[in-house]
C-alpha positions in Angstrom: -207.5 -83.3 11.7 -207.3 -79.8 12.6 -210.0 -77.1 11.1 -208.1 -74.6 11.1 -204.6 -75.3 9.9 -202.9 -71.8 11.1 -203.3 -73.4 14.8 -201.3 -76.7 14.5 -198.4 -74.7 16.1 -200.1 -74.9 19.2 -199.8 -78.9 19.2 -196.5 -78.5 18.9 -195.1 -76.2 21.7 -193.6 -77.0 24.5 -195.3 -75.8 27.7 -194.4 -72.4 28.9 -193.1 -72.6 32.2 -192.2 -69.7 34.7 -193.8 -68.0 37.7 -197.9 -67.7 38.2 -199.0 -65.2 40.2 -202.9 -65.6 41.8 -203.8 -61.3 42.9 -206.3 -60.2 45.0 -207.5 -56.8 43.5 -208.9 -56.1 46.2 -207.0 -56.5 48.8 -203.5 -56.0 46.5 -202.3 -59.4 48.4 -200.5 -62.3 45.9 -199.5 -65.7 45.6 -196.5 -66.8 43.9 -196.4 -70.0 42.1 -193.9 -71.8 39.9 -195.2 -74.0 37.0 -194.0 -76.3 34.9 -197.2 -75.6 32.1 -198.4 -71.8 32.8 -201.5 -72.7 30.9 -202.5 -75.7 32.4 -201.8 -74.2 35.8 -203.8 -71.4 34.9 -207.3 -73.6 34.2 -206.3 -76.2 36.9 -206.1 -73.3 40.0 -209.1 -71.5 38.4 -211.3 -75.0 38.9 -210.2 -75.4 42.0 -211.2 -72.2 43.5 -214.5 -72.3 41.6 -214.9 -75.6 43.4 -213.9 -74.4 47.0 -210.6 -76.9 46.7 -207.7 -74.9 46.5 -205.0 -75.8 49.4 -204.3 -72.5 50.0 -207.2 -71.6 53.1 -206.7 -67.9 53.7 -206.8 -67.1 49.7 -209.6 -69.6 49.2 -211.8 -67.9 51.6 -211.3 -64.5 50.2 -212.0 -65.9 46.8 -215.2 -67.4 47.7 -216.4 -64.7 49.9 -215.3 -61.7 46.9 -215.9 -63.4 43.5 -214.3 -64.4 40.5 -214.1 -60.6 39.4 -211.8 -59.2 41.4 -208.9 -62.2 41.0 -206.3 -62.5 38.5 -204.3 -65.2 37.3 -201.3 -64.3 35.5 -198.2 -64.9 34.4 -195.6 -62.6 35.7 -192.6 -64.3 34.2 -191.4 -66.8 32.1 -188.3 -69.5 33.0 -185.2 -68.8 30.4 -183.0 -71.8 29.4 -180.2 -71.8 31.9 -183.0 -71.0 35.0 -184.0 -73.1 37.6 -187.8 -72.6 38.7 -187.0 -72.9 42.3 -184.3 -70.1 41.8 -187.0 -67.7 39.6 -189.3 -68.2 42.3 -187.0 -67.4 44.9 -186.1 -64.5 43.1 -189.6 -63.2 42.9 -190.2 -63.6 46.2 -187.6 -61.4 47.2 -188.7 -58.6 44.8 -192.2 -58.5 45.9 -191.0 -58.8 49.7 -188.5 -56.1 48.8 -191.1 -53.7 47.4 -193.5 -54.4 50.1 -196.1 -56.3 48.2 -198.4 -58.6 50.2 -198.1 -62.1 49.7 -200.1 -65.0 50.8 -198.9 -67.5 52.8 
């Protein structure tokens, strides 16, 4: 039994999915992700930088060697009904490519 009873909505959502983006404030580089559960995704990638595991070398180094402080994991947008994820991502791709916005590999 819930505590407090003005949170039981939360048991009942269904997971936000849409486009993460992981930003380097330091060096103004990103990485664009999609995900199925934006929250989930969220904890999960922050664990696995904290534990030196995430699969993506070049932005796992930077995390380690700059800190926690100046990283950002965000949602940048959210899937609409009649989107595919694949498509979003695509999509946001091309806009930070098209504004010249550094992305990781």
């Amino acid at each position: 039994m819930l505590k407090n009873p003005n949170l039981s909505h939360y048991l009942n959502e269904e997971p936000t999915k849409g486009i993460l983006r992981i930003y380097n404030l330091q060096s103004d580089k990103s990485l664009l992700l999609k995900s199925e559960n934006i929250i989930e995704d969220s904890k999960k990638i922050r664990f696995q930088l904290d534990l030196g595991l995430y699969s993506n070398a070049q932005l796992q180094t930077d995390y380690s060697e700059i800190g926690l402080e100046l990283f950002a994991i965000e949602p940048i947008c959210f899937l609409k009904e009649d989107e595919s994820l694949d498509k979003l991502l695509e999509k946001t791709i091309n806009n930070f490519t098209n504004n010249n916005i550094d992305l990781y590999n």
